[in-house]
N, C-alpha and C positions, 0 to 999 in steps of 0.2 A: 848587042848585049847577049842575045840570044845565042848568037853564032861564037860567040867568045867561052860563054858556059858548058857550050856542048863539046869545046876542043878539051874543055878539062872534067866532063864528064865522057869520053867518045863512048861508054856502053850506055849513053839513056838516047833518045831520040829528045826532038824540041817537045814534043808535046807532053811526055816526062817530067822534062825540067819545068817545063808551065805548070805540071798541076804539083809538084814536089813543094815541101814545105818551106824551105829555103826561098823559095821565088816569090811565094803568095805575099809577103807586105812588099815586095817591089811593085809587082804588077798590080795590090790593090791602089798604094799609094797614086803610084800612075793613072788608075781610072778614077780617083779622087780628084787629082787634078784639069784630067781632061773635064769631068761634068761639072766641077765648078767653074769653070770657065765659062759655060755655059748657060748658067744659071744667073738671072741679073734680082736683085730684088724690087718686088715694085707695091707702092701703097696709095692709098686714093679712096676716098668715099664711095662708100655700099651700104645700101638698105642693108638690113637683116631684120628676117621676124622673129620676135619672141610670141612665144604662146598667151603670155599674160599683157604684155606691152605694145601687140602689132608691131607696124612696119618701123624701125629704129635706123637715123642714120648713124652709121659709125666709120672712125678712119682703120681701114684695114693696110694691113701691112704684110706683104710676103717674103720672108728671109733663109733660107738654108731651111728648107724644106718645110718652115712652116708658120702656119697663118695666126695673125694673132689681130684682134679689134682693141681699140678704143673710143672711147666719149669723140675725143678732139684731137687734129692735128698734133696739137701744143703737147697733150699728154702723152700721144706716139715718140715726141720727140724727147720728152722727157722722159722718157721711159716707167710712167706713174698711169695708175688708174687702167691697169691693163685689162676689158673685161673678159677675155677669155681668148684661149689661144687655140689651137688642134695640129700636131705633127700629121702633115701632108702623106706619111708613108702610104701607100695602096690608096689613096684618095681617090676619088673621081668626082665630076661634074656630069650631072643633067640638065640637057636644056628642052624648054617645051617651045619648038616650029614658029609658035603663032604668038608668041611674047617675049620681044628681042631685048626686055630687059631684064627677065627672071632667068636664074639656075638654082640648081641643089647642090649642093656641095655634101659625099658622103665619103664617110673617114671611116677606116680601119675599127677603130670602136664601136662602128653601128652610129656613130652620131651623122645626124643630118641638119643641114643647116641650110635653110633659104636665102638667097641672094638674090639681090638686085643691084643694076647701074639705073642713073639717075636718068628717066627718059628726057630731060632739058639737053642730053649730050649725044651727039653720036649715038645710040646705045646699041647699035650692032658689029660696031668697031670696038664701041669700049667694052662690051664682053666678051668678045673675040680676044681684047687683050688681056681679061684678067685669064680668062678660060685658058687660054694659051702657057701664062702664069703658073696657074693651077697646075696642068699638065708639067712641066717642065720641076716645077720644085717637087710633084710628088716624085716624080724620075728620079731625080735627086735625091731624095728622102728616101727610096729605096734603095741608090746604089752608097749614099754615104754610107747608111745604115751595115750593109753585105761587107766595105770596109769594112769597119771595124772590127766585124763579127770573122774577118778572116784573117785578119793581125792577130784578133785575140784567141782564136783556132792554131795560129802558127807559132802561140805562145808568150807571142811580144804585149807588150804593156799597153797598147795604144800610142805610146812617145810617136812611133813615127808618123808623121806628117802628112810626108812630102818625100817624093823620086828621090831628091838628092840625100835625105834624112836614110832611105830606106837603101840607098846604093852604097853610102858611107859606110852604113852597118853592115851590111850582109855581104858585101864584095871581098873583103879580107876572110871572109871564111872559104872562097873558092882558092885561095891560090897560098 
């Protein structure tokens, strides 16, 4: 694509045409696709403590970059009773060495949130898996995010997508 663009530009080099405004919702949409691919969602009971309530079990759930609790199963699936959620963007987890079933989970806002897996399981594998989780959608939550914000820099509505949305559009303008 690259090497096609530059035959109908020959005075830019590639690295031009990559940062030129024309190219930014291809190339976003493209890194859109590749990290979602990437990205699986996953949900499963976790302690959390409330200040007033202690240690509470809730069904957490991680999707497109961010985390959201419920009471029960049932309500996750129903999408009801949701008690709070957090977009993952610059998120991080802490874990403390000598307690393989506590982390901290802190979000962009300054909120901090304690977590626990259930010590009846695994709990060095099963933190491994949300922590991994965690990692991977904030990723996500930051590169979806930079989309958008380079569609809407390059002018476009948000409409595009998807490569094929964004190659549709923008290719009849080179030739």
């Amino acid at each position: 694509m690259v090497y096609c663009t530059a035959d109908c530009f020959a005075d830019q080099t590639a690295f031009d045409l990559v940062r030129s405004v024309e190219l930014r919702p291809i190339l976003a949409a493209y890194q859109d696709e590749e990290v979602s691919r990437e990205v699986q969602k996953i949900e499963g009971p976790l302690w959390k403590s409330s200040h007033f309530l202690g240690w509470r079990s809730h069904w957490v759930m991680i999707e497109d970059g961010t985390v959201s609790w419920y009471p029960r199963q049932a309500d996750a699936l129903a999408g009801v009773r949701r008690q709070g959620g957090e977009s993952l963007r610059r998120a991080y987890c802490m874990v403390k060495p000598w307690d393989h079933c506590f982390f901290v989970l802190r979000c962009l806002d300054d909120a901090v949130h304690y977590l626990k897996v259930s010590s009846k399981t695994d709990s060095v594998s099963t933190r491994k898996r949300w922590l991994d989780a965690f990692e991977a959608h904030s990723s996500y939550s930051a590169r979806h995010r930079t989309r958008e914000e380079i569609i809407n820099d390059a002018g476009g509505d948000g409409g595009v997508t998807s490569l094929t949305q964004a190659l549709q559009h923008w290719l009849p303008l080179f030739y």
